[in-house]
KOLMI-423546 format. One record per atom (N, C-alpha, C, O): residue number from 1; residue in three letters; atom name; x, y, z. Coordinates in steps of 0.02 Angstrom, whole numbers, padded with zeros to 5 digits. Each point is the difference from the previous one (the first is absolute). Example, Ala and Ser with C-alpha at 12.3 -4.5 7.8 and 13.67 -1.06 7.14 Angstrom:
# residues 2
seq  type  atom  xx  yy  zz
1  ALA  N  00660  -00284  00390
1  ALA  CA  -00045  00059  00000
1  ALA  C  00045  00060  00000
1  ALA  O  00052  -00001  00033
2  SER  N  -00070  00054  -00069
2  SER  CA  00042  00059  00003
2  SER  C  -00039  00055  00037
2  SER  O  00025  00055  00008
//
This chain:
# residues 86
seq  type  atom  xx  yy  zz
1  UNK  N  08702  04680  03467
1  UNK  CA  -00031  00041  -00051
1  UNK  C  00013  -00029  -00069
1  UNK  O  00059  00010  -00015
2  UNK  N  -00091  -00041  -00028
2  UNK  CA  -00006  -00033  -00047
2  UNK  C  00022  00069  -00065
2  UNK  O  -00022  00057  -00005
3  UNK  N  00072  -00093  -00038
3  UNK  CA  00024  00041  -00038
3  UNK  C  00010  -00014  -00062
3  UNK  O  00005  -00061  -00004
4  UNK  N  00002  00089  -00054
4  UNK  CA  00016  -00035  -00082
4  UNK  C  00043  00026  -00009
4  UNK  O  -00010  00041  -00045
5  UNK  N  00074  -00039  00069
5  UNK  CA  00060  00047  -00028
5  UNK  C  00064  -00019  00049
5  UNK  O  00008  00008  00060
6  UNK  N  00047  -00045  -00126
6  UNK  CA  00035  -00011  00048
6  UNK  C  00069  00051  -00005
6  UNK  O  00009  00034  -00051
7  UNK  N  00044  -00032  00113
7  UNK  CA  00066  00036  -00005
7  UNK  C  00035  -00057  -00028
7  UNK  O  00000  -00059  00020
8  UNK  N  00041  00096  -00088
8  UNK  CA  00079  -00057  -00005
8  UNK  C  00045  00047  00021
8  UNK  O  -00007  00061  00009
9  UNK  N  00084  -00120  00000
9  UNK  CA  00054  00057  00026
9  UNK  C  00041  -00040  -00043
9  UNK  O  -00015  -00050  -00033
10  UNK  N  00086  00088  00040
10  UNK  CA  00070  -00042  -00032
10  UNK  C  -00036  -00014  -00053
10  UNK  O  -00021  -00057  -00002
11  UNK  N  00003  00104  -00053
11  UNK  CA  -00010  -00020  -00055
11  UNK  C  00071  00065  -00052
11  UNK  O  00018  00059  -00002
12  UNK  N  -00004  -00129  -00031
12  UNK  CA  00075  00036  -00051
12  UNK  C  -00023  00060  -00055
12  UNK  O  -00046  -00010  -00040
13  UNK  N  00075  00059  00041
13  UNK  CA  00027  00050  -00017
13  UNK  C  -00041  00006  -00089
13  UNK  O  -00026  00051  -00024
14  UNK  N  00033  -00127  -00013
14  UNK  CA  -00024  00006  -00061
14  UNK  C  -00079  -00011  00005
14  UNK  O  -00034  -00002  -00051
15  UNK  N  00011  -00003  00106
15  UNK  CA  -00066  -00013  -00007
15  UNK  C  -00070  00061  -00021
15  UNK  O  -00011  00054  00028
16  UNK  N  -00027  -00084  -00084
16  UNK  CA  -00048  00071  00001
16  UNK  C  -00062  -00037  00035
16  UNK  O  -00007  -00051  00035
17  UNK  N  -00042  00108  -00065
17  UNK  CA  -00079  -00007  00018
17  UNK  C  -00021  -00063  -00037
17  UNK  O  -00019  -00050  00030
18  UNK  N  00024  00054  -00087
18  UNK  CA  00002  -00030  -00058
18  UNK  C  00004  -00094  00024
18  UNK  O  -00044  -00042  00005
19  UNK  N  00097  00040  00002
19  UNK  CA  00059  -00079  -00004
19  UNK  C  -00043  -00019  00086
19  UNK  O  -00017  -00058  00007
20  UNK  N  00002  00105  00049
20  UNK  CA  -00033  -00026  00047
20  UNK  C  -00065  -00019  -00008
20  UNK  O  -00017  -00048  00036
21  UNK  N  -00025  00071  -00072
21  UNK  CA  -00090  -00007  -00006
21  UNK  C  00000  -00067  -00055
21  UNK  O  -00052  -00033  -00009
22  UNK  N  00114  00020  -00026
22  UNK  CA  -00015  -00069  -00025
22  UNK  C  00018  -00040  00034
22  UNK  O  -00029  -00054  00002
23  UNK  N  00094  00070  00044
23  UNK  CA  00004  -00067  00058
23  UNK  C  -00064  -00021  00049
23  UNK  O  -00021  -00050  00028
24  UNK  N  00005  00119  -00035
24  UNK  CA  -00051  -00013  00075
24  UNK  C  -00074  -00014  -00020
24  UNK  O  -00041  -00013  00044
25  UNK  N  00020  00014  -00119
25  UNK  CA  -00042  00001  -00018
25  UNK  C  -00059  -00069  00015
25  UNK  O  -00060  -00002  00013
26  UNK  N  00107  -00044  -00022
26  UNK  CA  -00020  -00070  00016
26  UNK  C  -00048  -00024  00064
26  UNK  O  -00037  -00048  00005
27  UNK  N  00051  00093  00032
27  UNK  CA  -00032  00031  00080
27  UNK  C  -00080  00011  -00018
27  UNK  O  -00040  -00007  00047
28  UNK  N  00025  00017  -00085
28  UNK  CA  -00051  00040  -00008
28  UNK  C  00018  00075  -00039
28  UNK  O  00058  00022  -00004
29  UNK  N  -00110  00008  -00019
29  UNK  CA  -00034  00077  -00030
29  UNK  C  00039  00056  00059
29  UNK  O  00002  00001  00062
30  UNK  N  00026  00044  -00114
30  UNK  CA  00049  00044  00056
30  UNK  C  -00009  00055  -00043
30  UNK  O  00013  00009  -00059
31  UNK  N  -00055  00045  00127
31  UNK  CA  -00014  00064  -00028
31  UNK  C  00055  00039  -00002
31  UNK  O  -00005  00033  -00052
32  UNK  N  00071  -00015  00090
32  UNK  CA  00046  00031  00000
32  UNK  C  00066  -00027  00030
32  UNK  O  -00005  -00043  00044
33  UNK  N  00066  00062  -00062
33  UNK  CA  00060  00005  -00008
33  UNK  C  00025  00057  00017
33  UNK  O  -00019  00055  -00020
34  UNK  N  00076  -00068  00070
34  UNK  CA  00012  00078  00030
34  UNK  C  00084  -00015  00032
34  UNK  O  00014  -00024  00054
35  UNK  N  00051  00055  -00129
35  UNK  CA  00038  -00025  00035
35  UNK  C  00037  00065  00009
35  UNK  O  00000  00044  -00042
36  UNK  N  00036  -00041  00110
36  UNK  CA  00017  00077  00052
36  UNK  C  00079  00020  -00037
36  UNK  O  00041  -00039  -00022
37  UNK  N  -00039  00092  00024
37  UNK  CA  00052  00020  -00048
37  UNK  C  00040  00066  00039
37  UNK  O  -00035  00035  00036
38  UNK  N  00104  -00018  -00043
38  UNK  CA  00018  00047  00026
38  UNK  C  -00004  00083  -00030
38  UNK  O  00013  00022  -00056
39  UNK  N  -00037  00015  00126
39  UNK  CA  -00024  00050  -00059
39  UNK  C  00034  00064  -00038
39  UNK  O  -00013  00044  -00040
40  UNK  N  00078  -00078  00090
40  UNK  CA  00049  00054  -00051
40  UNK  C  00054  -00045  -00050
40  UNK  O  00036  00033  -00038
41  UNK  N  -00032  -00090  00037
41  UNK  CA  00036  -00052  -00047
41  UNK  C  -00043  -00021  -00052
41  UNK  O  00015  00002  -00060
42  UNK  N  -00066  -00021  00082
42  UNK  CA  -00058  -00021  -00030
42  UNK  C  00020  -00088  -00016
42  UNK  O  -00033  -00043  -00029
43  UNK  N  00095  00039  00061
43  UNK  CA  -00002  -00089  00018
43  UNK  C  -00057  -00046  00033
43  UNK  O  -00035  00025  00044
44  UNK  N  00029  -00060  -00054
44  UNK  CA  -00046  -00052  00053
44  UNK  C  00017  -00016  00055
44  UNK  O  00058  -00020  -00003
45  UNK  N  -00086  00016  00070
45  UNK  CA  00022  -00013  00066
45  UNK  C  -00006  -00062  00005
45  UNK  O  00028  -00024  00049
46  UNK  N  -00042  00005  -00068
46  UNK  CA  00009  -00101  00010
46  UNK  C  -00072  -00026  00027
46  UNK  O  -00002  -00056  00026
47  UNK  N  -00060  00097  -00032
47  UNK  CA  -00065  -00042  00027
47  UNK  C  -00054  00045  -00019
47  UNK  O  00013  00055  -00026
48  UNK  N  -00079  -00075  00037
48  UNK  CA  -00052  00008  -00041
48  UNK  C  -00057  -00039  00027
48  UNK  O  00005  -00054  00028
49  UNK  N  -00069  00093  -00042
49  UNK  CA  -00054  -00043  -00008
49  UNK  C  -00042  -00020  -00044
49  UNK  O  -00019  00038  -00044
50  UNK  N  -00005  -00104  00047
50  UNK  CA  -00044  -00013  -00029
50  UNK  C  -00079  -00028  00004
50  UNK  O  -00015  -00057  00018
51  UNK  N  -00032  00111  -00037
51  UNK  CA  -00082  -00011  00036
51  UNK  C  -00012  -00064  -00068
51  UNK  O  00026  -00010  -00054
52  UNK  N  -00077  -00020  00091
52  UNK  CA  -00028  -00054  -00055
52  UNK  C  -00091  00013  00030
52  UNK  O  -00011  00023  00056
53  UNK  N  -00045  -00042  -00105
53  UNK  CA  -00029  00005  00013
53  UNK  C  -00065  -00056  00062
53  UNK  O  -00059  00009  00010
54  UNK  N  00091  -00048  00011
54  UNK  CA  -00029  -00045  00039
54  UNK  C  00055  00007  00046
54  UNK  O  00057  00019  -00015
55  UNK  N  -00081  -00038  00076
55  UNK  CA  00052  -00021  00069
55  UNK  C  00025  -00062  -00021
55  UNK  O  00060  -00010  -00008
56  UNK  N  -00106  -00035  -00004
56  UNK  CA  00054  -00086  -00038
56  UNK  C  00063  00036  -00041
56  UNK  O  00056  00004  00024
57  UNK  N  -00067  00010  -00061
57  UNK  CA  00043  00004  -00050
57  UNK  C  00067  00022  00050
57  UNK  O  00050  -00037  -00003
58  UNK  N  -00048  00087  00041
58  UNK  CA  00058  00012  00025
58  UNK  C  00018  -00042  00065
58  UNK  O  00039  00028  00039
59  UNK  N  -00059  -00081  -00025
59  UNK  CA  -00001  -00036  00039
59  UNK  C  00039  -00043  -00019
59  UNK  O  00048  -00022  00032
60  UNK  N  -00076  -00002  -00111
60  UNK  CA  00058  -00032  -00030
60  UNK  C  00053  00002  -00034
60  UNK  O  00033  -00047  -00023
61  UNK  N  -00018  00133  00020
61  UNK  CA  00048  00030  -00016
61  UNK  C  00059  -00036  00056
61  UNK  O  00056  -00017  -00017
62  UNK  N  -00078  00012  00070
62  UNK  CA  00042  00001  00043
62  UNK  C  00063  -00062  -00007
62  UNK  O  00059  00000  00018
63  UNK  N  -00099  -00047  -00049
63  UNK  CA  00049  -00048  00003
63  UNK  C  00083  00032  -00043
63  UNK  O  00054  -00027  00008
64  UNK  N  -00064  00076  -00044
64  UNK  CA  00049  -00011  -00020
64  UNK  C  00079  00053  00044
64  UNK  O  00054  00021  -00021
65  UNK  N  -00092  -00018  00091
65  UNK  CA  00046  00020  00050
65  UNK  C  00080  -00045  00000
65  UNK  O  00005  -00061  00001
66  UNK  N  00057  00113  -00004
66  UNK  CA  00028  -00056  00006
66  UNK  C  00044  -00031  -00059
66  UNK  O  00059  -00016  -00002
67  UNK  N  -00116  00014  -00054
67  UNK  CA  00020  -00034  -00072
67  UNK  C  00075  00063  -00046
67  UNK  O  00027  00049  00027
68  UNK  N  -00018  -00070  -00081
68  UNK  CA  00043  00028  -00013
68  UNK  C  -00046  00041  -00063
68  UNK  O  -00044  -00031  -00030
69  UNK  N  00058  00089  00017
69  UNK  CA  -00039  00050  -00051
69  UNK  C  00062  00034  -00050
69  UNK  O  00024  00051  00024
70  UNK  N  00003  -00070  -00082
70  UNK  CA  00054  00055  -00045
70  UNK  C  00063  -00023  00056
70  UNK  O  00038  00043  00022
71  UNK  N  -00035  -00098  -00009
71  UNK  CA  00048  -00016  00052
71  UNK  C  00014  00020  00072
71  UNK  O  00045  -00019  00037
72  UNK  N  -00096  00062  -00027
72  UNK  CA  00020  00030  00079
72  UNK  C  -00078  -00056  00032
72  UNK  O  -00055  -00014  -00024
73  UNK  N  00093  -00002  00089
73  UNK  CA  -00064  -00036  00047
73  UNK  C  -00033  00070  00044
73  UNK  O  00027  00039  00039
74  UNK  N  -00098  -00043  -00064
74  UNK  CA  -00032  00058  00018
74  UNK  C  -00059  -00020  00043
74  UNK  O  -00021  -00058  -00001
75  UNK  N  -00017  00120  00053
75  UNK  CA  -00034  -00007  00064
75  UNK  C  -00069  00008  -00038
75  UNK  O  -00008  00028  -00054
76  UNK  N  -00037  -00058  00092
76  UNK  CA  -00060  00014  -00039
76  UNK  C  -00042  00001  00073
76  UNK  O  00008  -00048  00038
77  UNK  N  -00042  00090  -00024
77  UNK  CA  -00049  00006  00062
77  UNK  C  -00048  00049  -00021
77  UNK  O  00006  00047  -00039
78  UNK  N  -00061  -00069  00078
78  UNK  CA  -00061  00028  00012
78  UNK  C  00011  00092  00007
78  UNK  O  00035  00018  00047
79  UNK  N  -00065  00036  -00092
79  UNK  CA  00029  00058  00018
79  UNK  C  -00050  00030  00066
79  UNK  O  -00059  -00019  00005
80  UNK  N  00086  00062  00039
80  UNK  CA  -00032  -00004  00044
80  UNK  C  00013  00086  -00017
80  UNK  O  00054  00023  -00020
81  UNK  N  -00137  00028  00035
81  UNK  CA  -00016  00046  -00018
81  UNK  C  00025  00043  00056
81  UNK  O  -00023  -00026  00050
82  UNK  N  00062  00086  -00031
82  UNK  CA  -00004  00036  00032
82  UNK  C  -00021  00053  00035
82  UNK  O  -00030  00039  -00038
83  UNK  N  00030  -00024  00079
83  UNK  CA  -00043  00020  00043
83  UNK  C  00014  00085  -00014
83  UNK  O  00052  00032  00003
84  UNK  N  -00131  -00008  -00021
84  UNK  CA  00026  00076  -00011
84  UNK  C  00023  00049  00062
84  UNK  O  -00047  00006  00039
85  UNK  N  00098  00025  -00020
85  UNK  CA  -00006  00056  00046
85  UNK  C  -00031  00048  00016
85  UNK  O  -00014  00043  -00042
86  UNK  N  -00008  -00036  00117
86  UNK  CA  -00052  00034  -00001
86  UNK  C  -00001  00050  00049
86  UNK  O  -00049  00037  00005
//
């Protein structure tokens, strides 16, 4: 299933919306930024997505699986949509 949006994980604690859509920007045009937060701390959980507007673009997001981001080496994969209950 062909997708424009990828999951990161192990991403550090100082990271915003902000400091990710210019890393990732280079990828291509990115309609949204979406990073998961706790909802009674209101800390960041360490991952997030990011939609871009072409499937390339997050395709080549990917390379940076792996790489090091604000010093933490962080996961970068394809987000895969879940399945509603029914």
């Amino acid at each position: 299933m062909p997708s424009n949006k990828i999951y990161l994980c192990n991403l550090p604690p100082s990271v915003t919306e902000a400091l990710l859509k210019e890393h990732f920007t280079e990828y291509g045009e990115i309609t949204e930024v979406q990073l998961l937060v706790d909802r009674k701390t209101k800390a960041p959980k360490g991952y997030g997505f990011i939609t871009f507007t072409a499937e390339s673009s997050a395709e080549k997001a990917l390379q940076q699986d792996g790489k090091s981001f604000l010093e933490n080496e962080i996961t970068v994969q394809m987000a895969i949509e879940k399945r509603s209950k029914k």
